[in-house]
N, C-alpha and C positions, 0 to 999 in steps of 0.2 A: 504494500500500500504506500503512497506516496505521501512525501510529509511535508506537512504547509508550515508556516509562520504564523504564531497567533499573540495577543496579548494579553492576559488575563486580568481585570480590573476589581479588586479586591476593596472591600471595605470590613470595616472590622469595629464595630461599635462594641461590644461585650469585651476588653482586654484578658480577663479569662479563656477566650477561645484563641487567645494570638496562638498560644503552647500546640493546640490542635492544628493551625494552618499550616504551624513554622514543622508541623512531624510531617503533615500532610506534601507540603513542599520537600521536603527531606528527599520521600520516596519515588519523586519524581524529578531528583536532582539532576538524572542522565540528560533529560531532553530540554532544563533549565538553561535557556543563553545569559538571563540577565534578571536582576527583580531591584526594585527601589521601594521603599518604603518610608513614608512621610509621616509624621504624625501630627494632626489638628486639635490641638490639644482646647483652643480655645469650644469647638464644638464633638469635644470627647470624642472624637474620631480614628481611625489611623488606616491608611493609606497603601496599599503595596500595589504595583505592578510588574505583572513578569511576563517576560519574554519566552515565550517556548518553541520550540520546532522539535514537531510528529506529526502523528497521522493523526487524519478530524476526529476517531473516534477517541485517541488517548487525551489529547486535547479538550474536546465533550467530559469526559470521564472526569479528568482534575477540574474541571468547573463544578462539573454536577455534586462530585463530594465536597466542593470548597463552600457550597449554597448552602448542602445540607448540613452544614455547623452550625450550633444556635446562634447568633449574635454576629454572621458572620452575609455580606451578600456578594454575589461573583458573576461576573458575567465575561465572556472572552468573544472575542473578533478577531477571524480569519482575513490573513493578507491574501486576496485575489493575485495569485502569479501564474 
């Protein structure tokens, strides 16, 4: 299967769940190019974006478990190439 470019846009309002994201990201460290993370402190926020390159369905996969964390919302966009 062929592997695209995506970005995964992460928010994190619950700081208890960061420990979840950050094991969650761990296990999918191979296909990880890049992640940044900001924290908005002023609206108890925190911020992460990561750069991944796989296939749509592993990509799909690290979203869909990153959503299902409580406190936690994710959404990722595939680069058309």
């Amino acid at each position: 299967m062929e592997e695209k470019v995506a970005i995964i846009g992460i928010f994190i309002q619950d700081i208890e769940a960061a420990s979840k994201v950050n094991e969650l990201l761990h296990e999918y460290a191979d296909c990880i190019i890049g992640r940044i993370g900001i924290p908005y402190r002023e609206k108890s926020l925190n911020i992460i974006s990561v750069i991944i390159s796989a296939s749509p369905d592993k990509i799909s996969a690290l979203s869909g478990k990153l959503g299902r964390i409580k406190g936690i919302s994710a959404k990722a966009m595939q680069a058309k190439l």
